[in-house]
N, C-alpha and C positions, 0 to 999 in steps of 0.2 A: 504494500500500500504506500509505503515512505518514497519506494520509486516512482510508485506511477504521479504522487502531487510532485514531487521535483520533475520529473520528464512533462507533466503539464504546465510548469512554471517555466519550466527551459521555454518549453515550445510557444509562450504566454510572452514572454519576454523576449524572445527574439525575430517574433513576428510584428510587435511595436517596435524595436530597433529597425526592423529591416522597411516600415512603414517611413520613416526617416529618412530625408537627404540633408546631406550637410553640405557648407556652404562660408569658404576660408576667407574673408575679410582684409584688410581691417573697414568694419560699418562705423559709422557715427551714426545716431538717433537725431534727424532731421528733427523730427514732430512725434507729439504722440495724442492720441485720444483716448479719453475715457468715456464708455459706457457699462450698461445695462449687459448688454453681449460680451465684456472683457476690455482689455487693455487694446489699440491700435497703435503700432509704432511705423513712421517710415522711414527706410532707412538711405545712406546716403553712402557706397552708389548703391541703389535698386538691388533686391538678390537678381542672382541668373534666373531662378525658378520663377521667378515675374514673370518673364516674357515681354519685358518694355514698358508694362501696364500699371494699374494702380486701381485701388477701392478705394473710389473718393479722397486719394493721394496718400493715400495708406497703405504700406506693402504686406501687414502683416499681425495676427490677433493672435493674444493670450486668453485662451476661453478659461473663463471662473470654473472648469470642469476638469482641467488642467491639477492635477494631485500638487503639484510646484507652484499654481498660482500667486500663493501669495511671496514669495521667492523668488519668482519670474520678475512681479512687478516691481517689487523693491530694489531687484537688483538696475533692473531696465531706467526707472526716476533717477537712482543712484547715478547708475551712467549716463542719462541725458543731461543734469544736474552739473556735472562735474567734468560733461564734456570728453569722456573718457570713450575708448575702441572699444567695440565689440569683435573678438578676434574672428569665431566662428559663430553661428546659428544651426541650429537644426530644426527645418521645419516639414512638415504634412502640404502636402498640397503642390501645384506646377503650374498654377495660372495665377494673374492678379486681373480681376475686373469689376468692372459694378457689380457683377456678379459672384466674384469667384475673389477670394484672399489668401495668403500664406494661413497654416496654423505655424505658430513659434510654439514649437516644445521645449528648446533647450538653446541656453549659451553660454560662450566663453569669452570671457572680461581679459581683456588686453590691460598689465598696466604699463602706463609709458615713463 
Protein backbone atom coordinates (compact mmCIF):
# COMPACT_ATOMS: atom_id res chain seq x y z
CA UNK A 1 0.00 0.00 0.00
CA UNK A 2 3.00 2.43 1.11
CA UNK A 3 4.00 1.86 -2.63
CA UNK A 4 1.32 2.28 -4.60
CA UNK A 5 0.52 6.28 -2.49
CA UNK A 6 4.26 7.06 -3.21
CA UNK A 7 4.03 5.68 -7.15
CA UNK A 8 0.75 7.82 -7.08
CA UNK A 9 2.44 10.90 -5.69
CA UNK A 10 5.42 10.37 -8.19
CA UNK A 11 3.07 10.17 -10.84
CA UNK A 12 0.89 13.24 -9.00
CA UNK A 13 3.89 15.34 -9.06
CA UNK A 14 5.47 14.94 -12.10
CA UNK A 15 2.61 15.40 -14.29
CA UNK A 16 2.32 19.02 -12.73
CA UNK A 17 6.04 19.57 -13.35
CA UNK A 18 5.85 18.23 -16.65
CA UNK A 19 2.56 20.64 -17.11
CA UNK A 20 5.29 23.55 -16.60
CA UNK A 21 7.43 25.43 -19.09
CA UNK A 22 10.18 27.41 -17.84
CA UNK A 23 11.37 30.41 -19.08
CA UNK A 24 15.29 32.08 -18.28
CA UNK A 25 15.16 35.97 -17.99
CA UNK A 26 16.26 38.25 -16.51
CA UNK A 27 12.16 39.88 -16.22
CA UNK A 28 11.53 43.18 -14.47
CA UNK A 29 7.65 43.45 -13.33
CA UNK A 30 6.52 46.37 -15.77
CA UNK A 31 2.85 46.57 -13.84
CA UNK A 32 0.85 44.47 -11.84
CA UNK A 33 -2.99 44.14 -11.01
CA UNK A 34 -4.94 43.03 -8.47
CA UNK A 35 -8.06 41.30 -8.49
CA UNK A 36 -10.85 39.08 -7.48
CA UNK A 37 -9.25 36.33 -10.06
CA UNK A 38 -5.54 36.71 -8.43
CA UNK A 39 -2.42 38.72 -8.99
CA UNK A 40 -1.73 40.09 -12.87
CA UNK A 41 1.84 40.96 -13.43
CA UNK A 42 3.44 42.18 -16.86
CA UNK A 43 6.46 41.47 -17.42
CA UNK A 44 9.34 43.32 -19.37
CA UNK A 45 10.51 41.63 -22.01
CA UNK A 46 7.10 39.76 -22.63
CA UNK A 47 7.79 35.74 -21.97
CA UNK A 48 8.31 33.67 -25.23
CA UNK A 49 5.07 31.61 -24.33
CA UNK A 50 3.03 35.05 -25.02
CA UNK A 51 3.38 35.00 -28.43
CA UNK A 52 3.62 38.97 -28.89
CA UNK A 53 0.33 39.28 -27.05
CA UNK A 54 -1.15 40.59 -23.82
CA UNK A 55 -4.50 40.27 -21.52
CA UNK A 56 -5.29 43.70 -21.34
CA UNK A 57 -1.34 44.21 -21.09
CA UNK A 58 -0.84 41.74 -18.74
CA UNK A 59 1.39 38.62 -19.49
CA UNK A 60 0.54 36.78 -16.80
CA UNK A 61 -1.83 35.46 -13.28
CA UNK A 62 -1.29 34.17 -9.86
CA UNK A 63 -4.66 32.31 -9.35
CA UNK A 64 -5.79 32.49 -5.34
CA UNK A 65 -5.89 28.52 -6.11
CA UNK A 66 -2.37 28.46 -6.47
CA UNK A 67 -1.01 26.35 -2.85
CA UNK A 68 2.09 29.25 -3.12
CA UNK A 69 -0.38 32.08 -3.58
CA UNK A 70 0.34 33.85 -0.94
CA UNK A 71 4.27 33.53 -1.45
CA UNK A 72 3.86 34.16 -5.07
CA UNK A 73 2.54 37.44 -4.27
CA UNK A 74 4.61 38.67 -1.68
CA UNK A 75 7.55 37.72 -3.36
CA UNK A 76 6.36 39.33 -6.85
CA UNK A 77 5.29 43.23 -4.73
CA UNK A 78 8.68 42.56 -3.11
CA UNK A 79 10.21 42.52 -6.42
CA UNK A 80 8.29 45.04 -8.24
CA UNK A 81 8.86 47.33 -5.10
CA UNK A 82 12.56 47.16 -5.05
CA UNK A 83 12.88 46.97 -8.78
CA UNK A 84 14.72 43.69 -8.42
CA UNK A 85 15.01 40.58 -11.67
CA UNK A 86 13.04 37.83 -11.94
CA UNK A 87 15.61 35.24 -13.02
CA UNK A 88 13.25 32.40 -14.29
CA UNK A 89 9.32 31.99 -14.36
CA UNK A 90 7.48 28.85 -14.64
CA UNK A 91 4.22 29.16 -16.06
CA UNK A 92 0.92 26.92 -17.48
CA UNK A 93 -0.33 28.19 -20.56
CA UNK A 94 1.25 29.23 -24.47
CA UNK A 95 -0.82 32.07 -25.50
CA UNK A 96 -1.51 35.70 -24.01
CA UNK A 97 -4.95 37.35 -25.31
CA UNK A 98 -8.02 38.83 -24.38
CA UNK A 99 -8.74 35.61 -24.15
CA UNK A 100 -6.05 33.56 -23.03
CA UNK A 101 -3.16 34.60 -20.18
CA UNK A 102 0.01 32.82 -18.70
CA UNK A 103 -0.78 30.86 -15.38
CA UNK A 104 2.64 31.88 -13.15
CA UNK A 105 3.34 28.93 -10.98
CA UNK A 106 6.67 29.52 -9.96
CA UNK A 107 9.83 31.94 -9.66
CA UNK A 108 13.39 32.64 -9.23
CA UNK A 109 14.53 36.06 -7.62
CA UNK A 110 17.76 37.21 -9.29
CA UNK A 111 19.66 39.38 -6.62
CA UNK A 112 21.93 41.84 -8.24
Amino acid sequence: MKRYLIGCLTLLLSANAASWADQDGPFTISSMRVGAQGVYVALSPAPAACGGGSQYRMHAVVSPSNAAYKELTSSLLSAYIAGKKIRTIWVTGNQCSNASILTLDMIELQHQ
